[in-house]
N, C-alpha and C positions, 0 to 999 in steps of 0.2 A: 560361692560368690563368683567363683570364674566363668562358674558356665550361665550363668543371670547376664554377666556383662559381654562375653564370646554371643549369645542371644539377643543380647540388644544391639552390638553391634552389628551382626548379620543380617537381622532387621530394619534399621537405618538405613544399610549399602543396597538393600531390597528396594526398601521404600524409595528412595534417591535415584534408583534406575530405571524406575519407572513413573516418573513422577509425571511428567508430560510427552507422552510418545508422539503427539503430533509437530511438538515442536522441529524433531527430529528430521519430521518427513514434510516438510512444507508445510504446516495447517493443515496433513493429512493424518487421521492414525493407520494404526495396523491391519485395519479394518476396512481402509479406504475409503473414509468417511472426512471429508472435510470437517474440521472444526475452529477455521476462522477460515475470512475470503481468501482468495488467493492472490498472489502476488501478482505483479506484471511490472514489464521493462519499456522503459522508456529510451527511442531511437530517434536521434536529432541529427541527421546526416551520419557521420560516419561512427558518430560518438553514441552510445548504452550507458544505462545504468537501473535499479532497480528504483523506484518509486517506493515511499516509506508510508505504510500502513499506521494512521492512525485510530480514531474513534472505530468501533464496528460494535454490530451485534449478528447473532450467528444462533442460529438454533439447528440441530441434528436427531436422527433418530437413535434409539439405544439399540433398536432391535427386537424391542418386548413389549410394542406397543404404546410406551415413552419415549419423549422428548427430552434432552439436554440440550443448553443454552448458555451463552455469555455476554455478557456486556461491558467494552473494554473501553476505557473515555485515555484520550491520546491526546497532545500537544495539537494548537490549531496549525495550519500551515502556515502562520508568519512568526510563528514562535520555534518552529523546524529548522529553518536556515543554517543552526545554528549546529544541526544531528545529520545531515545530508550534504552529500558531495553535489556541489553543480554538474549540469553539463553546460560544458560550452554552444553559445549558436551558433555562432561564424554567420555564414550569408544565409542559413536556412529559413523559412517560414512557412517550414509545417513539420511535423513531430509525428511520430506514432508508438501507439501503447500498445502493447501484447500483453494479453491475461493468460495465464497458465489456468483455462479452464477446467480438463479433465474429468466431466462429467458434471459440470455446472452447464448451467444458462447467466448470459448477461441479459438482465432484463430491462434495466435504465441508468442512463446516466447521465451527469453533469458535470462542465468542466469550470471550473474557474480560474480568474488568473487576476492577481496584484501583483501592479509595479513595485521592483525591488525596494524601492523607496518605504515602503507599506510594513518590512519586514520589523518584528519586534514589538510592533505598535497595536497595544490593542485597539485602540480608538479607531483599527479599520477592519475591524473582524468583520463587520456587518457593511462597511460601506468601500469604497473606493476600490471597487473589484468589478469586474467584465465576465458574463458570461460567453463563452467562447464556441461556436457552432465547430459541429463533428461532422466524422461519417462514422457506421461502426456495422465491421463487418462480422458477427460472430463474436470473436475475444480480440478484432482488430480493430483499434480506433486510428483512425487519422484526424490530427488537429491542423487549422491553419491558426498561423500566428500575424498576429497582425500586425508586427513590427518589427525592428530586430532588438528591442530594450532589455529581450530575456524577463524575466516575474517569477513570481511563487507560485503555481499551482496547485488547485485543486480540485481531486478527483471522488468524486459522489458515485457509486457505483451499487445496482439492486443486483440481489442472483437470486436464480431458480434451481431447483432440485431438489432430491433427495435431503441435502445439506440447501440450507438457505437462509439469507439474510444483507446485513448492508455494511460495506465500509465506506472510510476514507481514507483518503490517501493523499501525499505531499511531493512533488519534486521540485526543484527550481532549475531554472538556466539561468545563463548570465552571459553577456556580450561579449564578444572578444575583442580585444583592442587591435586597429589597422594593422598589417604587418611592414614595416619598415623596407619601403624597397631601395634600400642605399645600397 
């Protein structure tokens, strides 16, 4: 009986250690095979933060002539607000996105943005949102912002490779209050 249970447990702690090795290494395995998109940072003048990876789908090779795949459904961006640190805007109005591509292609993208106002509400998944013109240079995006109100973002992103497929993604800003010149 001891050694049935010494067995099962050894098994567990096996199975448990390797349960998801990409999660370990970015969305990347041991293999160096992407298996979800990759991440990227969000740079609003002097302030960073990572941008939160929702909805995606991701398909990869095995190696042996198949394919492995996922399809992962995420919280929409005004339902986010709520899992994500702002960044602050201060005077800025324009943003930029770096993708930790490592052997992807950015192939398309879109950006979106609703007024803070918007957040929580589904009745504006679909409406009261601005699509926002880019530049993208590689895994560099420059956004300009067209105010200083700060909003929800969202990011629609295609990749190519080896590994490929589509996410989305969520940041928000939020305005800073004047600073007090007493």
């Amino acid at each position: 009986m001891k050694r049935i249970v010494i067995l099962l447990l050894a098994l567990t702690l096996t199975t448990g250690c390797a349960a998801d090795p990409a999660a370990a290494h970015g969305g990347k395995s041991d293999s160096t095979m992407w298996k979800k998109p990759p991440a990227f940072t969000v740079r609003v003048g002097e302030n960073q933060g990572q941008a939160a990876l929702g909805t995606y789908s991701w398909t990869w090779p095995n190696g042996n002539g198949t394919d492995s795949g996922v399809e992962a459904d995420g919280l929409h961006p005004l339902d986010m607000v709520d899992h994500v640190t702002p960044l602050p805007l201060g005077d800025e109005r324009s943003a930029t996105l770096t993708f930790e591509l490592d052997g992807l292609a950015l192939d398309q993208l879109t950006v979106r943005r609703w007024a803070l106002s918007c957040a929580g509400d589904p009745a504006k998944y679909e409406s009261d949102f601005e699509l926002l013109p880019f530049t993208m240079d590689g895994g560099t995006i420059a956004i300009e912002l067209p105010d200083g109100s700060g909003g929800v973002f969202e990011v629609h992103a295609y990749f190519t490779g080896e590994s490929h497929g589509d996410g989305y993604y969520a940041f928000w800003m939020e305005p800073q209050a004047p600073k007090d010149i007493g």
